[in-house]
C-alpha positions in Angstrom: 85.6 52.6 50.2 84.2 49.8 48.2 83.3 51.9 45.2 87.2 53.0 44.9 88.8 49.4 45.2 87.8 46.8 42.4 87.7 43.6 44.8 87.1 41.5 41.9 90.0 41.1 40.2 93.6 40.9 40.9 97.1 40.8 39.3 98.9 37.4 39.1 100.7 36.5 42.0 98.8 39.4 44.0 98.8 38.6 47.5 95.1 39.1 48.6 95.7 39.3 52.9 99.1 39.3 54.9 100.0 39.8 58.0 103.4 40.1 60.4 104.2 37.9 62.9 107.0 39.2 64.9 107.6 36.1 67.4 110.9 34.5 65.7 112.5 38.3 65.3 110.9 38.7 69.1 113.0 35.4 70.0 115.8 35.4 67.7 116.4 38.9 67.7 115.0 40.5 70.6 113.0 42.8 68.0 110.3 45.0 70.0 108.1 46.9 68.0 108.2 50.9 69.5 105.4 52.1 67.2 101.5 51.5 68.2 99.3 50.5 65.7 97.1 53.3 66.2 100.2 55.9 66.1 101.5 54.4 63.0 98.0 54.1 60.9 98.1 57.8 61.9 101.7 58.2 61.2 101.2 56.7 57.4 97.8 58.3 57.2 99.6 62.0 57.5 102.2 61.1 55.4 99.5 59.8 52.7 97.9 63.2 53.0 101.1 64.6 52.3 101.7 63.1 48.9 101.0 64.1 45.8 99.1 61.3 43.8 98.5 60.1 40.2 95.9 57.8 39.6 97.0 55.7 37.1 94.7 52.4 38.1 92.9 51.7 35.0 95.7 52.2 32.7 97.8 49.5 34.5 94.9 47.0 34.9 94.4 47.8 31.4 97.9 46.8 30.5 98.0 44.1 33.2 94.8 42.6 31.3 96.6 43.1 28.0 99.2 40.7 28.8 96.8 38.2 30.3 97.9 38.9 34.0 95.0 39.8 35.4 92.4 36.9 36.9 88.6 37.4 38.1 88.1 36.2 41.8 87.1 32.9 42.3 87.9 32.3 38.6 91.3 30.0 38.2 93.9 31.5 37.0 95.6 30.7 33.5 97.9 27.9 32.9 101.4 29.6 32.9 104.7 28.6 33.6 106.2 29.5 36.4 110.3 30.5 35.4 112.8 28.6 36.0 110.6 25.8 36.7 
């Protein structure tokens, strides 16, 4: 898999991990997830499968690095003000 993803660079503003944590919609909310993980990876994995796909990667990091949004890991990102600041 690491010769498909380019993990060097990333959009601006890309959010490079996340994760859920359910406890305050588990205590506020009662929320219960009724999905596995497992069940669901294979849920989305089918429905991947399923979909017809256009790889248009290099054209938007092309344009991304056209309008100076894309960064190199590690690298700091350009100065740029952030709107409505």
């Amino acid at each position: 898999m690491a010769s498909i993803l380019n993990v060097d660079t990333f959009r601006l503003g890309d959010l490079h991990a996340c994760h859920a944590y359910l406890g305050r919609a588990r205590g506020r909310l009662g929320f219960e997830t009724r999905t596995s993980l497992d069940d669901g990876i294979r849920e989305f994995v089918a429905w991947a499968d399923a979909e017809a796909s256009l790889d248009l990667s290099k054209r938007a990091t092309a344009e991304l690095a056209e309008h100076g949004a894309v960064v190199r890991a590690g690298h700091p990102s350009p100065a740029r003000p952030v709107p409505g600041s």
